[in-house]
C-alpha positions in Angstrom: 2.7 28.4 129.8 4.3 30.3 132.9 3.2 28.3 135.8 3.2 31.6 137.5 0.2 32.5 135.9 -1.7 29.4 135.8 -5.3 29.5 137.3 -6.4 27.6 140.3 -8.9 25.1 137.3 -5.6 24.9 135.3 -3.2 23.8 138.9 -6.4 21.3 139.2 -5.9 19.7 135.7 -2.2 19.6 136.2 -2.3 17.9 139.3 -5.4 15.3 138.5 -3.0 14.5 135.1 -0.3 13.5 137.1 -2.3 11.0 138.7 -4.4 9.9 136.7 -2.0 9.2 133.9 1.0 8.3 135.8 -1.1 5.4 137.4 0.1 3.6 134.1 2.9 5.3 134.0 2.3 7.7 131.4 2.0 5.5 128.4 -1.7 6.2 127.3 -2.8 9.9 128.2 -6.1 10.2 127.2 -8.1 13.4 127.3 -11.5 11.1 127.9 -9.8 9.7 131.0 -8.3 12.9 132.5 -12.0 14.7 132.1 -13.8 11.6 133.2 -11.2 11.7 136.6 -12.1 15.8 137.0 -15.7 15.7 136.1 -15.5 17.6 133.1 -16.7 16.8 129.0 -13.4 16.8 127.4 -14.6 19.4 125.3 -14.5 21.6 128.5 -10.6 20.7 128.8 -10.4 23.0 125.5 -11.7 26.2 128.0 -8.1 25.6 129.8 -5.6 24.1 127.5 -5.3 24.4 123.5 -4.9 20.2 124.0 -3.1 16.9 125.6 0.6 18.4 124.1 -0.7 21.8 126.3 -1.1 20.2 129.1 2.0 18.0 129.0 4.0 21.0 128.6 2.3 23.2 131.8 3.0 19.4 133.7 6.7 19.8 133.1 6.8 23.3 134.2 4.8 22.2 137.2 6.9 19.6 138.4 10.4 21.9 137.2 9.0 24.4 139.7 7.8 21.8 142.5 11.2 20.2 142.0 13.2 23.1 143.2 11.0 24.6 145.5 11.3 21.7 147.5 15.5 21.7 147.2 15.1 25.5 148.0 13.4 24.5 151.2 16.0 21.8 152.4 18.8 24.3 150.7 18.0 26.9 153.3 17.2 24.9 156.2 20.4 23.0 155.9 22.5 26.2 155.6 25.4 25.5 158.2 24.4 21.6 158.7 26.8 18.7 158.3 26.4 15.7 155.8 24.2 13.6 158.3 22.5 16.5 159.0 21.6 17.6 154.9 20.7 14.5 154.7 18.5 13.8 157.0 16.3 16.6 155.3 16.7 15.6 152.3 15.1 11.8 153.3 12.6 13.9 155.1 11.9 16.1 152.7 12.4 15.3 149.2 13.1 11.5 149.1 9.1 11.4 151.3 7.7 13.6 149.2 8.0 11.8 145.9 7.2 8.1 147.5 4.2 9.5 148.9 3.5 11.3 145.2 5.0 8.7 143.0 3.6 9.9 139.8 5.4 12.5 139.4 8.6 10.7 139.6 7.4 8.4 137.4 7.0 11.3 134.8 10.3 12.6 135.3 11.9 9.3 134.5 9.5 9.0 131.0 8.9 12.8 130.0 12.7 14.2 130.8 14.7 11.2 129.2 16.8 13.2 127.1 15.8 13.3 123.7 16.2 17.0 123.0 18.2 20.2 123.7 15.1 21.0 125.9 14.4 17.9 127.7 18.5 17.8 128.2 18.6 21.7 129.9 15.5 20.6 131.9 17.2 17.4 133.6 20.7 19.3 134.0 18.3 22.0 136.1 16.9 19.5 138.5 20.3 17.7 138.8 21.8 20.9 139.5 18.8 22.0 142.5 19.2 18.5 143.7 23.3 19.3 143.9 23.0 22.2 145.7 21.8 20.0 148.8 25.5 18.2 149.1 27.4 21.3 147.9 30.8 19.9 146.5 33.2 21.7 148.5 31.1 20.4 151.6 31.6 17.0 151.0 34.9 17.5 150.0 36.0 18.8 153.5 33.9 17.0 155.3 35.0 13.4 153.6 38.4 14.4 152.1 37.5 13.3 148.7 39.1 14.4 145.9 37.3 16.9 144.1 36.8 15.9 141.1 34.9 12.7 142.5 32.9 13.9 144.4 30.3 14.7 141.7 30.6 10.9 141.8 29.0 10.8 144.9 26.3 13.5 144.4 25.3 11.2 141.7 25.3 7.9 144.4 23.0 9.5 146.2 20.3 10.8 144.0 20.5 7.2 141.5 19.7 5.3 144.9 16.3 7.4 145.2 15.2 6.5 141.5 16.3 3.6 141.9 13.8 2.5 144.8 11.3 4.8 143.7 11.2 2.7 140.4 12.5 -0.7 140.2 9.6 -2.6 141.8 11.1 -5.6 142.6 12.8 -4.2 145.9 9.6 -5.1 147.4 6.8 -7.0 147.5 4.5 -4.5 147.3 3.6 -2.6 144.1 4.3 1.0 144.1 1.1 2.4 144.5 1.0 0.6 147.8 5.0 1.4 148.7 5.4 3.1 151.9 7.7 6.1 152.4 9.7 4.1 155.7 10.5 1.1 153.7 12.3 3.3 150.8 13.5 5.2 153.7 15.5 3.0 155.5 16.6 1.2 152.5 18.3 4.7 151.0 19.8 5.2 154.5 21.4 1.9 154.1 22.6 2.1 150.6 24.0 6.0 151.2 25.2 6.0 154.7 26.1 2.2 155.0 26.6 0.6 151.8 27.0 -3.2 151.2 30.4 -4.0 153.0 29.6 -6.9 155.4 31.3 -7.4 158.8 34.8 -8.7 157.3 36.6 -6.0 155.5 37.1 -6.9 151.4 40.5 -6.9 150.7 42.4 -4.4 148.6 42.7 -4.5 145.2 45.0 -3.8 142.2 42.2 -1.6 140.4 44.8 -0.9 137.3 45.3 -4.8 136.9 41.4 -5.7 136.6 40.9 -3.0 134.4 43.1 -3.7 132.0 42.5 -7.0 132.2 38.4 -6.8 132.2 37.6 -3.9 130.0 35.4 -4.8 126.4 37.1 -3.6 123.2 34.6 -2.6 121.0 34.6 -5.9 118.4 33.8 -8.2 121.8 30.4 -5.9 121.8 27.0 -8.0 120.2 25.7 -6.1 117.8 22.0 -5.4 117.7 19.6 -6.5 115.4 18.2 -3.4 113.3 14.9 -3.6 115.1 16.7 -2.9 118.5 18.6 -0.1 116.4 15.2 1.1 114.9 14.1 1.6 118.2 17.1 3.2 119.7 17.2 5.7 116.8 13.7 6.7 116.4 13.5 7.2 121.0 16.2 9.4 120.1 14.7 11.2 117.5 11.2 11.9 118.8 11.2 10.6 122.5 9.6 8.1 124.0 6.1 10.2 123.5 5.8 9.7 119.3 8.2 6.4 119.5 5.6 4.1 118.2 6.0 1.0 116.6 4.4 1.5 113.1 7.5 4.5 112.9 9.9 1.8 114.8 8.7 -0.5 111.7 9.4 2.1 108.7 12.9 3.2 110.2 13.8 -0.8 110.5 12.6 -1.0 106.8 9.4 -3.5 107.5 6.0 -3.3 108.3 4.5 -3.8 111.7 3.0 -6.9 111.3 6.2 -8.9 109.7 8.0 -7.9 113.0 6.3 -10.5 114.4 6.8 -13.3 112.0 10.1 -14.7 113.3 8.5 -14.8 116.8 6.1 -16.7 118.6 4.1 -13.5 119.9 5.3 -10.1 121.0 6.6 -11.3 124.4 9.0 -13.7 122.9 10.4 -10.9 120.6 10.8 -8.6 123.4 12.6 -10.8 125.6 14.7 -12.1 122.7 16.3 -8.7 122.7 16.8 -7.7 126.5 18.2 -11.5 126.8 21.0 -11.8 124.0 21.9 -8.1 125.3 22.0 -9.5 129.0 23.8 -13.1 128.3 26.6 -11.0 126.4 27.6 -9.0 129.2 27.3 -12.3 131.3 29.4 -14.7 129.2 31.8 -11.8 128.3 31.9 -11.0 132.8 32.8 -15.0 132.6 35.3 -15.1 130.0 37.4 -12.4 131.4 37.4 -13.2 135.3 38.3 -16.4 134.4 40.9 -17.1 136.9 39.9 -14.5 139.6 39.5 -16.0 142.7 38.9 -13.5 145.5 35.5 -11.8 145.9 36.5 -8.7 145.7 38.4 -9.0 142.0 35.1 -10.7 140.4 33.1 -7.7 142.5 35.1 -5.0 140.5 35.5 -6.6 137.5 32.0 -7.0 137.1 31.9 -2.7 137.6 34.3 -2.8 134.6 32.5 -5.2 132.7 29.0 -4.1 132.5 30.0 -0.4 132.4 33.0 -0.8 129.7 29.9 -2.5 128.0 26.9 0.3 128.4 29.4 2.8 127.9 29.5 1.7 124.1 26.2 0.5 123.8 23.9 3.2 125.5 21.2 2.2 122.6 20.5 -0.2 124.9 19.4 2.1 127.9 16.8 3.5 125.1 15.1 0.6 124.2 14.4 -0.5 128.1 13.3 2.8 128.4 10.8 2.1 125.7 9.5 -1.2 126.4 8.5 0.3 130.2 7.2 3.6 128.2 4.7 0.9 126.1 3.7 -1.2 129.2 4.7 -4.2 127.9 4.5 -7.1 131.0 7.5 -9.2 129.9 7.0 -12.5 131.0 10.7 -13.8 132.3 10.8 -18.1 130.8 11.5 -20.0 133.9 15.0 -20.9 133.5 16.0 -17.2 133.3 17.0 -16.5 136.9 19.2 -19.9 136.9 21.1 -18.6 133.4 21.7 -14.6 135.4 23.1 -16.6 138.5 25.8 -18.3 136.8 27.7 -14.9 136.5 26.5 -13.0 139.9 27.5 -16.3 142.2 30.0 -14.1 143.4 27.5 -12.2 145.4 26.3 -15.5 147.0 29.9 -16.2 147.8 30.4 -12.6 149.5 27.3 -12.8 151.5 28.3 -16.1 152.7 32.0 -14.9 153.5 30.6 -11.6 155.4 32.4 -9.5 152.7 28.6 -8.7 151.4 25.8 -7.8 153.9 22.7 -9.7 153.2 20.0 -7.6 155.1 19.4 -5.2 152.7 18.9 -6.7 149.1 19.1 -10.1 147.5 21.7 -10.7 145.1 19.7 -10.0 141.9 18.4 -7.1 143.1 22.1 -5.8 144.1 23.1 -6.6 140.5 20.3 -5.0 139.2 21.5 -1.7 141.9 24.9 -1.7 140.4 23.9 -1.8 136.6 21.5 0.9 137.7 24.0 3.2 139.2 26.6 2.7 136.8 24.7 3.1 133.7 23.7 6.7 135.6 27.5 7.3 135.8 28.2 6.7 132.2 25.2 9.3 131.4 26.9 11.8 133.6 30.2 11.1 132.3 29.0 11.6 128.7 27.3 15.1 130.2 30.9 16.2 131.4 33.4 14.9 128.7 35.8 13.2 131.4 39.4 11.7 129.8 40.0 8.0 130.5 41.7 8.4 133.1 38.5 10.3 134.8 36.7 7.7 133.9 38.6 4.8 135.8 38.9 7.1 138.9 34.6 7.4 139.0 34.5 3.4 138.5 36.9 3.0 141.7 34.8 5.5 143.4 31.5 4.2 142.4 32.7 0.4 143.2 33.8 1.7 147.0 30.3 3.8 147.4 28.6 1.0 146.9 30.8 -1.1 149.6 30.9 2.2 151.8 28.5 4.2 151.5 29.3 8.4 151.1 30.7 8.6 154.2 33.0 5.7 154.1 33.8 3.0 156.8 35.5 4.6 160.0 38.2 3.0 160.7 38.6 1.2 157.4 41.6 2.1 155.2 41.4 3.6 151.9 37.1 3.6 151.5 37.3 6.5 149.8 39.6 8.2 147.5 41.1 11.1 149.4 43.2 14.3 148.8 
């Protein structure tokens, strides 16, 4: 469907979908619902679309076309503008607009993970509107970046929007109650600030730690073939048709024996996002053994967890569906005390003022930094960069996240410059 061309009843339908199915987050659509919200039989949703997969389809059009008409208008009203300036619009603009209309972000992070040549083309279209608002050469100049990272931060900036806009626990309120300033001033922070506390971290021998920190491949866990299953079949059909009855045929095993080793379904899920998550931990452990500054374990842990992902990116596909199927995994008590065995560090940077505490708790800047790097490895794999492209984005990514885009004034070597 051209969205061009869509009547005012179909733009209605569109728009009630997003909300009423993105209020649980897209993981049961149902026609019943949708006509039920719009005041319709469902058989009257049949006058306007041909069915759910119809509708679906005219929604990501929609949202394509929202998507850059909104970068269009920053894009021209930031023609001539500085950094500060651009991105002043774009919190205004863009950054508002889809934490006062969550859903449709929401959508954008289930419907457009990429699973096929389409869904790819579609998310390299709104990465490349949202671009055009920090054009490279810009920030180049302006920040005397090297070129080649500064697609490193583009990315920075646009992984800390999804990253408030969808990770609920960096606040106490749910999203549907989230308010636009508190995501506000939290990306300002993250992108203009980042995490550097009042006593400057000291500099580092980036070569040393990475050679020194990075996973070979037979240190990686291997995954049990029902976490395969899943990764292969999300892959396959997309998080849409990933059910578990095909999950169960592609692991060889019916649905109901998946559940005979566990206790319930919650103790099987939580099984596989722990091992995954105490591997990195012990292997973080094992191999900063020895480090004693805060700024080593800091980087190490970027090498770590991303030398990790960057080999085990299955693991990206099953989170993706256990938030697709809205399961409510229940974390056992001692789960938090096991995580803060390897991210004391943080503690100990906060309390040395190498960290700033008045932004997010440790966990949650843990849970920042796996977020952004496993967005860098995605890129990376996007672009085809060498290994020695690679280690350049890590020391970028670990000094945006200390710096901020702009970088400290004052402070030597924030950013990587020309």
């Amino acid at each position: 469907m051209n969205t061009t061309t869509i009547t005012t009843k179909q733009q209605e339908i569109i728009q009630k979908a997003f909300r009423v199915w993105g209020e649980n987050c897209f993981y049961n659509t149902s026609l019943n619902s949708l006509a039920e919200a719009i005041g319709i039989s469902k058989t009257a949703l049949y006058r306007y679309f041909d069915g759910k997969e119809s509708i679906l389809q005219a929604m990501k059009e929609y949202l394509l076309q929202v998507h850059q008409n909104l970068c269009v208008e920053v894009q021209e009203k930031a023609e001539g503008k500085d950094f500060s300036e651009r991105y002043e619009l774009y919190r205004q603009k863009v950054l508002r607009f889809y934490t006062e209309n969550y859903w449709y972000y929401r959508f954008i992070d289930i419907y457009f993970i990429p699973h096929s040549d389409e869904s790819l083309n579609t998310l390299k279209k709104m990465r490349q509107y949202q671009k055009n608002l920090f054009p490279l050469d810009q920030l180049r100049r302006e920040f005397r970046w090297q070129s080649e990272l500064v697609q490193t931060a583009q990315n920075y900036i646009f992984s800390a929007a999804i990253f408030l806009l969808f990770h609920s626990g960096v606040s106490t309120f749910s999203f549907e109650q989230i308010k636009a300033a508190d995501v506000d001033w939290l990306n300002e922070k993250m992108i203009n600030e980042g995490f550097a506390g009042h006593t400057l971290p000291d500099q580092l021998d980036f070569q040393h730690i990475e050679d020194h920190c990075r996973v070979d491949p037979e240190e990686l866990l291997q995954p049990d073939r029902f976490f395969t299953a899943i990764a292969e079949v999300v892959g396959e059909v997309g998080l849409w048709e990933a059910s578990i009855d095909r999950i169960a045929r592609k692991a060889g095993m019916s649905k109901s024996s998946l559940y005979f080793h566990f206790k319930n379904r919650n103790d099987m899920l939580w099984e596989m996002i722990d091992r995954e998550r105490l591997r990195v931990g012990q292997l973080y452990l094992q191999k900063t053994d020895g480090f004693e500054s805060f700024e080593e374990r800091l980087y190490a842990y970027f090498v770590v967890f991303s030398s990790y992902m960057e080999q085990r990116k299955d693991v990206l596909a099953v989170m993706n569906w256990f938030r697709f199927q809205g399961f409510k995994i229940e974390v056992p008590p001692d789960a938090e005390h096991r995580v803060s065995a390897y991210i004391e560090f943080l503690q100990e940077g906060i309390a040395s003022g190498k960290l700033r505490s008045d932004v997010l708790g440790p966990l949650m800047i843990v849970q920042w930094i796996n977020h952004f790097l496993i967005q860098e490895i995605y890129h990376e794999g996007d672009d085809n960069h060498s290994e020695s492209d690679k280690r350049e984005r890590l020391r970028a990514s670990y000094r945006l996240f200390l710096y901020g885009v702009p970088g400290r004034k004052g402070t030597e070597g924030t950013a990587p410059r020309e």
